[in-house]
Backbone bond lengths (Angstrom), bond angles and torsions (degrees), N, CA, C in turn:
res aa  C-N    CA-C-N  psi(-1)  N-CA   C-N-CA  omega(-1)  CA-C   N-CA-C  phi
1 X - - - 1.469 - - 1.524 109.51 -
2 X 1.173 112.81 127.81 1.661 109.25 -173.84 1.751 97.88 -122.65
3 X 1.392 89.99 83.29 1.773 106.36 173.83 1.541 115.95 -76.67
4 X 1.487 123.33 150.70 1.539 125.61 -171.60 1.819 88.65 -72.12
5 X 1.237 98.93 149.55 1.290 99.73 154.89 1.573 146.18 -34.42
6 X 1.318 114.14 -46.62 1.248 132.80 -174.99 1.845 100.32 -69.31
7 X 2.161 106.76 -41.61 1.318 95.80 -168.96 1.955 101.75 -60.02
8 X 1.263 103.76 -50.23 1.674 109.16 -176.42 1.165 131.96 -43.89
9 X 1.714 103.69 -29.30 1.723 104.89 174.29 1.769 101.02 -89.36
10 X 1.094 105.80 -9.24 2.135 119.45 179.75 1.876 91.77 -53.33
11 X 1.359 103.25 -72.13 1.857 149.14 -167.79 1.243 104.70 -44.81
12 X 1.826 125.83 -34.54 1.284 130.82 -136.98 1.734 77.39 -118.71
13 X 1.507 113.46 -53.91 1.172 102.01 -171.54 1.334 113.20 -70.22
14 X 1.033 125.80 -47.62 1.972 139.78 -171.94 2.305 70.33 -44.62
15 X 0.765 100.05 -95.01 1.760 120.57 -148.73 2.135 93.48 -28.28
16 X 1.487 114.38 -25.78 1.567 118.00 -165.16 1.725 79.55 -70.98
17 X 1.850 114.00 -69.29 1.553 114.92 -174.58 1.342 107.43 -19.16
18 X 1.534 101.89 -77.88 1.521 103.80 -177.04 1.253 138.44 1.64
19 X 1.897 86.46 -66.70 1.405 95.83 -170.29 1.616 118.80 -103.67
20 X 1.346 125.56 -16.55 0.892 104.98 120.07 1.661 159.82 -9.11
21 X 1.164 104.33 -75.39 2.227 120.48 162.68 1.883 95.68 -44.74
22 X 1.195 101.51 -37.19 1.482 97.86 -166.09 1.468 110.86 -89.29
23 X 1.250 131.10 -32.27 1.568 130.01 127.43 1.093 129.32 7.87
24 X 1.784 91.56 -89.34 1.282 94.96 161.24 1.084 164.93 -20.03
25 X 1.430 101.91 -69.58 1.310 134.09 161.95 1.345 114.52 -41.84
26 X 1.204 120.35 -72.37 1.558 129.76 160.65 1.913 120.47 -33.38
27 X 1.274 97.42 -40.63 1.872 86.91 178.57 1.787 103.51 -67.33
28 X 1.814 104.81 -37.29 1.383 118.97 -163.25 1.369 86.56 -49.41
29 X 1.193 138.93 -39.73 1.570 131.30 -126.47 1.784 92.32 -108.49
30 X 1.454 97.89 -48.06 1.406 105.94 170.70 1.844 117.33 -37.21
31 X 1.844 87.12 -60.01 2.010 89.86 -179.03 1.758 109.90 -64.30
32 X 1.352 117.87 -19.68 1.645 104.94 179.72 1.428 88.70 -68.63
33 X 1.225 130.46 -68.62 1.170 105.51 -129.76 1.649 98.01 -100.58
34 X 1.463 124.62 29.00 1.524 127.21 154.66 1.439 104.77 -95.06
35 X 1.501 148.08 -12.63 1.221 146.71 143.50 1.822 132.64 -75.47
């Protein structure tokens, strides 16, 4: 796939959020159920 630049740094960041939110989510879940 030979994407413009701008789409790839779009792709790279959307996919960091991602995983990140999903991070998240996981510590959130971690502190319920360590309290």
């Amino acid at each position: 796939m030979n994407a413009p630049d701008e789409l790839k740094a779009y792709l790279k960041y959307a996919s960091l959020s991602l995983l990140n939110r999903e991070f998240a989510n996981q510590e959130a879940l971690n502190i319920d159920l360590n309290n």
